[in-house]
Rosetta silent file (secondary structure, phi, psi, omega in degrees, C-alpha in Angstrom):
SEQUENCE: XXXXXXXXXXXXXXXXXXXXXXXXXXXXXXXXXXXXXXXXXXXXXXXXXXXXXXXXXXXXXXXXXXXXXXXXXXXXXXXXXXXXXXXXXXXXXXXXXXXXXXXXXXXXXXXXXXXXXXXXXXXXXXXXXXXXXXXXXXXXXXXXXXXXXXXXXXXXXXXXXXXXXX
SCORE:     score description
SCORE:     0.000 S_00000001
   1 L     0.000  -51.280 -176.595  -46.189  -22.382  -56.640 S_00000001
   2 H   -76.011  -15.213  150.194  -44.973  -19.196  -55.061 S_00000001
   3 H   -78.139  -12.993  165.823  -43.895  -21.159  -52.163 S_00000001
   4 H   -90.242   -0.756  175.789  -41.385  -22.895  -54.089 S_00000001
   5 H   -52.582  -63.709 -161.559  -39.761  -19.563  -55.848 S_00000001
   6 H  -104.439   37.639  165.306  -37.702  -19.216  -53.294 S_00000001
   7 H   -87.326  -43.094  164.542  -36.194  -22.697  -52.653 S_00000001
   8 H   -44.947  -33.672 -179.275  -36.063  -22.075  -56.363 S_00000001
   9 H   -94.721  -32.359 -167.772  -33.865  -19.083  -56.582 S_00000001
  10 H   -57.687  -77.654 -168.959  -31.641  -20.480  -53.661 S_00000001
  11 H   -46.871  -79.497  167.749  -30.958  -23.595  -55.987 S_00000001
  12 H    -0.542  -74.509 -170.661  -30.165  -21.397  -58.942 S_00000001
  13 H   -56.626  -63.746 -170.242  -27.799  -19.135  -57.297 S_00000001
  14 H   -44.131  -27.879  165.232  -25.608  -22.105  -55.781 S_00000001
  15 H   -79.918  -22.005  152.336  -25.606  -23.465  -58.851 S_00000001
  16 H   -63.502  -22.935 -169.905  -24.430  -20.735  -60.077 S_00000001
  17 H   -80.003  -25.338  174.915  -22.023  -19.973  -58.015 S_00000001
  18 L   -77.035   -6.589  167.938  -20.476  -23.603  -57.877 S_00000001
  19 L   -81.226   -1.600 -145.494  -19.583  -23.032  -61.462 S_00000001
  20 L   -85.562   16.428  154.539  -17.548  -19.940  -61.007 S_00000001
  21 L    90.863  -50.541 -151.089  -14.740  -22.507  -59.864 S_00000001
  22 L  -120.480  -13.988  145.243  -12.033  -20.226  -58.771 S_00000001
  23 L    -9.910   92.321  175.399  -13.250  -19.666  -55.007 S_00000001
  24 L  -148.351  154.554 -176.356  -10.963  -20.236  -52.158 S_00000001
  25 L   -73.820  166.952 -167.449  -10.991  -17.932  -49.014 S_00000001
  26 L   -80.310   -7.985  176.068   -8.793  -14.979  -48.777 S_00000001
  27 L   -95.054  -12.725 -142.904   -6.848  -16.086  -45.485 S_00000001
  28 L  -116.904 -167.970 -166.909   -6.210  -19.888  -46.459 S_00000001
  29 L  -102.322  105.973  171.679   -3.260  -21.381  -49.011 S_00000001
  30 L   -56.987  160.893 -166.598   -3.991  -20.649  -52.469 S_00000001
  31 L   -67.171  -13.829 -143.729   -3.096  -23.045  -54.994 S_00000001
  32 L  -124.664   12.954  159.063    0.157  -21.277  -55.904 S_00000001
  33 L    67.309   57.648  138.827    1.428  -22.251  -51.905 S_00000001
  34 L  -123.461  148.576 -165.784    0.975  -18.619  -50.242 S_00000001
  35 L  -114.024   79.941  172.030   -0.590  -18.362  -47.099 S_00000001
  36 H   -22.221  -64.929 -169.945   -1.811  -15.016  -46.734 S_00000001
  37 H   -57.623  -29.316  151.656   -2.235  -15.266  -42.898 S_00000001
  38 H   -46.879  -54.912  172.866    1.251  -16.319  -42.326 S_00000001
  39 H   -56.941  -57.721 -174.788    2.555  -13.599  -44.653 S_00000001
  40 L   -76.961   -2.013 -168.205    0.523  -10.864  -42.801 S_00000001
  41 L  -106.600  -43.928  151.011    1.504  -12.297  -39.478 S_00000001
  42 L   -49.406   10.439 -152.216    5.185  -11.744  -40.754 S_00000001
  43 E   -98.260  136.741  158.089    4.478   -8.195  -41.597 S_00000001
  44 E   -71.029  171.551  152.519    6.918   -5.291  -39.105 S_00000001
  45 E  -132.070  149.717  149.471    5.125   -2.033  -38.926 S_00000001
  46 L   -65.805  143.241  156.784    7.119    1.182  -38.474 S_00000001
  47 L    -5.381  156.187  149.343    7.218    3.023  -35.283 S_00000001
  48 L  -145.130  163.228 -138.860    4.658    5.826  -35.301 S_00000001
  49 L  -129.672   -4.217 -178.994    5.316    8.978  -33.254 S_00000001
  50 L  -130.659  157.420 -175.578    1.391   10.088  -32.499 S_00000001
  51 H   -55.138  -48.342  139.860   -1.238    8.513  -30.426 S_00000001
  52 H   -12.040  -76.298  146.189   -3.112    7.946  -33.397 S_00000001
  53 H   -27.404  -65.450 -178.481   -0.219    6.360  -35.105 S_00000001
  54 H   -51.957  -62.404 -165.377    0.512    4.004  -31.827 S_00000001
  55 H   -66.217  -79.568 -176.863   -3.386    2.908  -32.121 S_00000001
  56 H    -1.479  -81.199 -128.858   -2.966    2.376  -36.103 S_00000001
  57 H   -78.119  -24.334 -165.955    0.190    0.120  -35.935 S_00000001
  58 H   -62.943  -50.026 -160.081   -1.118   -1.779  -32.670 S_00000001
  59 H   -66.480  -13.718 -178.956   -4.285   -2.699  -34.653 S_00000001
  60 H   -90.210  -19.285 -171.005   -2.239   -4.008  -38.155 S_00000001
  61 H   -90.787  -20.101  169.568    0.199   -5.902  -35.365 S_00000001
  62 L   -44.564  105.072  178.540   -2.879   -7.903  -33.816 S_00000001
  63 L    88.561    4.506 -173.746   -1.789  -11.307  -34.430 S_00000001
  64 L   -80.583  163.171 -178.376    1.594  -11.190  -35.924 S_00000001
  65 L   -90.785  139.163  179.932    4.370  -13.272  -35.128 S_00000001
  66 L   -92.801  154.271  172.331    7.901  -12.441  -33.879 S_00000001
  67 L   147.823 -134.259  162.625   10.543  -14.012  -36.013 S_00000001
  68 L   -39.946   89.848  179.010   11.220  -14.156  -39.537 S_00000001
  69 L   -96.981  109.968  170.509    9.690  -10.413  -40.977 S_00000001
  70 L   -55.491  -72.397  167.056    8.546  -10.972  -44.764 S_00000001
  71 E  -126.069  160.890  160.153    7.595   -7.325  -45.138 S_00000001
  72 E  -135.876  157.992 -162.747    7.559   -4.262  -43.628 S_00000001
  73 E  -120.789  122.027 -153.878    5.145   -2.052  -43.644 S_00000001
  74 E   -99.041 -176.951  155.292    5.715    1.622  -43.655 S_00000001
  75 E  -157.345  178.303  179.955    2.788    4.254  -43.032 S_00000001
  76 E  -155.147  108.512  175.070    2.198    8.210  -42.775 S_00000001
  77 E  -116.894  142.194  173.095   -0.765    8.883  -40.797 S_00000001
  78 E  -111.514  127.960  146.749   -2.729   12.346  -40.668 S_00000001
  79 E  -107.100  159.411 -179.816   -5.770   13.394  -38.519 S_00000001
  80 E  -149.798  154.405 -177.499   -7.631   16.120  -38.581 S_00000001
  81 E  -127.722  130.367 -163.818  -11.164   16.840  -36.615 S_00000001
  82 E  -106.058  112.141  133.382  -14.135   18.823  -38.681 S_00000001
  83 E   -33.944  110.710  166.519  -16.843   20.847  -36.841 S_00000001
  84 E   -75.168  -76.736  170.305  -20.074   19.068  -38.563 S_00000001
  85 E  -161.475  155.113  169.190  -22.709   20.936  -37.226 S_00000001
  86 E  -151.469  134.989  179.535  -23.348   22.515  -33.557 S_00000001
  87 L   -56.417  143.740  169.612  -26.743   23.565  -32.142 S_00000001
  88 L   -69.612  -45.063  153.276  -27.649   26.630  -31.329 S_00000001
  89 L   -47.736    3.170 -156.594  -29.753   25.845  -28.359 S_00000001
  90 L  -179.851  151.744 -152.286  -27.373   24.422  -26.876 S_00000001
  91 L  -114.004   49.319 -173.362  -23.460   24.307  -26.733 S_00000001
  92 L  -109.126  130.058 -169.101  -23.551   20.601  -28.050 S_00000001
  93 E  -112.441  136.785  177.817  -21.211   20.302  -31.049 S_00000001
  94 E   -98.505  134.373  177.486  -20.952   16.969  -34.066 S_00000001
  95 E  -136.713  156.370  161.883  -17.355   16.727  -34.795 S_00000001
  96 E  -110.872   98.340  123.079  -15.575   14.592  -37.496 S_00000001
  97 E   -42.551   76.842 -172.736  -12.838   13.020  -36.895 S_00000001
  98 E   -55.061   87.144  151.615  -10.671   12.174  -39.885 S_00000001
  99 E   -94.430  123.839 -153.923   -8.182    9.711  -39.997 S_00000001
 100 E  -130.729  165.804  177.881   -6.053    8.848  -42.875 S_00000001
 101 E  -152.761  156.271  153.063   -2.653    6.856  -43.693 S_00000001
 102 E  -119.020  137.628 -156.909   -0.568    5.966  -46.775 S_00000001
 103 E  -128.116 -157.858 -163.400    1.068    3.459  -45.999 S_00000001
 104 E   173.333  105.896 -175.518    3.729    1.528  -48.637 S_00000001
 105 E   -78.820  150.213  160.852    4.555   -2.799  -48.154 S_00000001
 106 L  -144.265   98.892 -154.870    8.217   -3.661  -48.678 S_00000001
 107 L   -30.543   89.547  168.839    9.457   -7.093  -49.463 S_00000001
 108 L   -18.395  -57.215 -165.862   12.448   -7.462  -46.896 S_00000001
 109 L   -44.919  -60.790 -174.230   14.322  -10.034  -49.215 S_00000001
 110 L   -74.319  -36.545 -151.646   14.599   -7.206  -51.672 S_00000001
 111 L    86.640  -27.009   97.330   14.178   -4.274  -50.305 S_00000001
 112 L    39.168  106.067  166.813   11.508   -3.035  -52.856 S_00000001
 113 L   -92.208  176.868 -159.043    8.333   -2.049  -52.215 S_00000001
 114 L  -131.234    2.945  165.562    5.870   -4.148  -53.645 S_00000001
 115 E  -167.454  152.443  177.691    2.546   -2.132  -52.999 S_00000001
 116 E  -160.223  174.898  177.778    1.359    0.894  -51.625 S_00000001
 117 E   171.769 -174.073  176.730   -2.078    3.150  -51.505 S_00000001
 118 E  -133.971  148.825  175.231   -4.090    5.150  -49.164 S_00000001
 119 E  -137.160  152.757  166.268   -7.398    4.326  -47.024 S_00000001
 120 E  -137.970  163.621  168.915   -9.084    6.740  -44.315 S_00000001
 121 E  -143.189  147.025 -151.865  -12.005    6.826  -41.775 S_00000001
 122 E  -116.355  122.122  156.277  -13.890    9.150  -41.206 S_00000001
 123 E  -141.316  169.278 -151.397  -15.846    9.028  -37.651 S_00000001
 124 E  -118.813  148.492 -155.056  -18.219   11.273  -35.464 S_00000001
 125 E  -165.008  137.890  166.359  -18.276   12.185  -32.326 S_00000001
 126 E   -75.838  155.207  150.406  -20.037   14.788  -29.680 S_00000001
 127 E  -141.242  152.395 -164.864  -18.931   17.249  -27.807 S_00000001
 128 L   -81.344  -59.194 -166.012  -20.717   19.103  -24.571 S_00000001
 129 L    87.233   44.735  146.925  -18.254   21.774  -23.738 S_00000001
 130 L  -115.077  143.114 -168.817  -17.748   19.520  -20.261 S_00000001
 131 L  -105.647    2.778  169.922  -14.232   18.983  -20.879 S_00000001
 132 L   -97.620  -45.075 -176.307  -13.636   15.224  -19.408 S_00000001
 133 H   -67.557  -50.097  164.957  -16.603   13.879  -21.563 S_00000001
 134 H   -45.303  -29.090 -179.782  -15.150   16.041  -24.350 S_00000001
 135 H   -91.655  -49.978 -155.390  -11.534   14.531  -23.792 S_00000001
 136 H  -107.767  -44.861 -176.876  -13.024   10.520  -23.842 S_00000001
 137 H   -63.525  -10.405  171.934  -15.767   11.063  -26.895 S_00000001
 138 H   -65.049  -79.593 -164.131  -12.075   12.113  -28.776 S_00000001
 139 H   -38.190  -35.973 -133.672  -10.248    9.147  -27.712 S_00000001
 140 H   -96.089  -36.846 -164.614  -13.173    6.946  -27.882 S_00000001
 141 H   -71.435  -73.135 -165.653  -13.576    8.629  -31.760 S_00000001
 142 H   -94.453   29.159  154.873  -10.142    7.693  -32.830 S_00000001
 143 H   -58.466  -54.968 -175.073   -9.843    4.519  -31.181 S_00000001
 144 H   -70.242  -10.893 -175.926  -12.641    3.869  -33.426 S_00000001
 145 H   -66.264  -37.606 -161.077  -10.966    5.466  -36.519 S_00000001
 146 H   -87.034  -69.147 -177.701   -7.602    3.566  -35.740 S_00000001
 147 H   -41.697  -48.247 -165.753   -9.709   -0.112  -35.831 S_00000001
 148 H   -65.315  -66.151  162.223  -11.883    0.972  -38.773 S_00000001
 149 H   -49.232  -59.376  179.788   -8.533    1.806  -40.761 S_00000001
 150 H   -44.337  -53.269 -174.649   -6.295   -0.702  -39.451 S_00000001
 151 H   -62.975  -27.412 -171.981   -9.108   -3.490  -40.306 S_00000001
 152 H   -86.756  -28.526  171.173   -9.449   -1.847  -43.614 S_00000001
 153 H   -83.893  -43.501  162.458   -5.229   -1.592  -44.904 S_00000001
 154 H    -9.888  -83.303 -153.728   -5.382   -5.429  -43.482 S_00000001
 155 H   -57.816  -31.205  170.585   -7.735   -6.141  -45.653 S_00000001
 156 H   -74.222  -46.491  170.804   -6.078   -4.592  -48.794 S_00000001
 157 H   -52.848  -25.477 -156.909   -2.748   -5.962  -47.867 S_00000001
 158 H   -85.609  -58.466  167.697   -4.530   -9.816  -47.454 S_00000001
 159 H   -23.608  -51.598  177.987   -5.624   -8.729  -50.978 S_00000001
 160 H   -96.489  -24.144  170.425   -2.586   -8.233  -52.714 S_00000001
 161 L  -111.726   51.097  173.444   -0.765  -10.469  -51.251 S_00000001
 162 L   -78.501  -45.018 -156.977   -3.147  -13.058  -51.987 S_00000001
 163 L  -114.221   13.263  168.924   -2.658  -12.992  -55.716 S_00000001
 164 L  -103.769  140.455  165.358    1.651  -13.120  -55.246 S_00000001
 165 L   -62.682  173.460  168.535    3.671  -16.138  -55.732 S_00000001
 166 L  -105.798    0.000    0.000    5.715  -17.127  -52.784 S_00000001
């Protein structure tokens, strides 16, 4: 008996799940003909003027298409890096590395924007007081900061304009 609970619960959920109906993935062509991935691959980004920036807009530009631009997408990114904690024994310091953007989509045709918000990452990173390893755990921190965001306003953008007519 207790080896079939959980062949048992499997079959439940799936059955549950096949009623909810209204399921279709978040990249593929909704019923109402828009093709998120197309749409985001049509997206511009503005310029950005910081290193930071540069890494941001590369990582929302990963796969887009030259041609025909749908939207553009503006942003205003800030960093800032937070002393966490630093040992006493020792001149090894935990840093925070903030990075945040608001960024604002805006329907080319119109001119308009049509959405806007803010997302940040937050990520951590040593430092030695050697000043080349100290120089690459930065970069290395808001390389990762710049992915973590970028993957994350995607993912909001894929969102909203998931649930727009074409």
């Amino acid at each position: 008996m207790l080896k079939a609970l959980p062949a048992l619960l499997v079959m439940i959920a799936a059955l549950s799940l096949s009623a909810c109906g209204t399921y279709r993935p978040l990249y593929g062509k909704g019923p109402d003909g828009v093709n998120v991935a197309a749409s985001l691959a049509s997206m511009s980004v503005q310029e950005q003027h910081t290193r930071a920036g540069q890494l941001l807009r590369n990582e929302l530009l990963d796969g887009s298409a030259s041609g025909q631009q749908r939207y553009a997408l503006s942003l205003v990114v800030t960093e800032k890096v937070i002393d966490v904690a630093t040992l006493s024994s020792s001149s090894a310091t935990r840093r925070r590395y903030n990075l945040s953007a608001h960024y604002e989509l805006i329907d080319t045709q119109s001119s308009k924007p049509v959405t806007s918000g803010e997302s940040f990452s937050n990520v951590e990173f040593d430092t030695v007081n050697v000043p080349v390893s100290d120089l690459q755990a930065a970069d290395n921190a808001k390389a990762r900061a710049a992915k973590e965001l970028g993957q994350d306003i995607r993912l909001r953008l894929a969102a909203f304009i998931s649930t727009q007519k074409s």
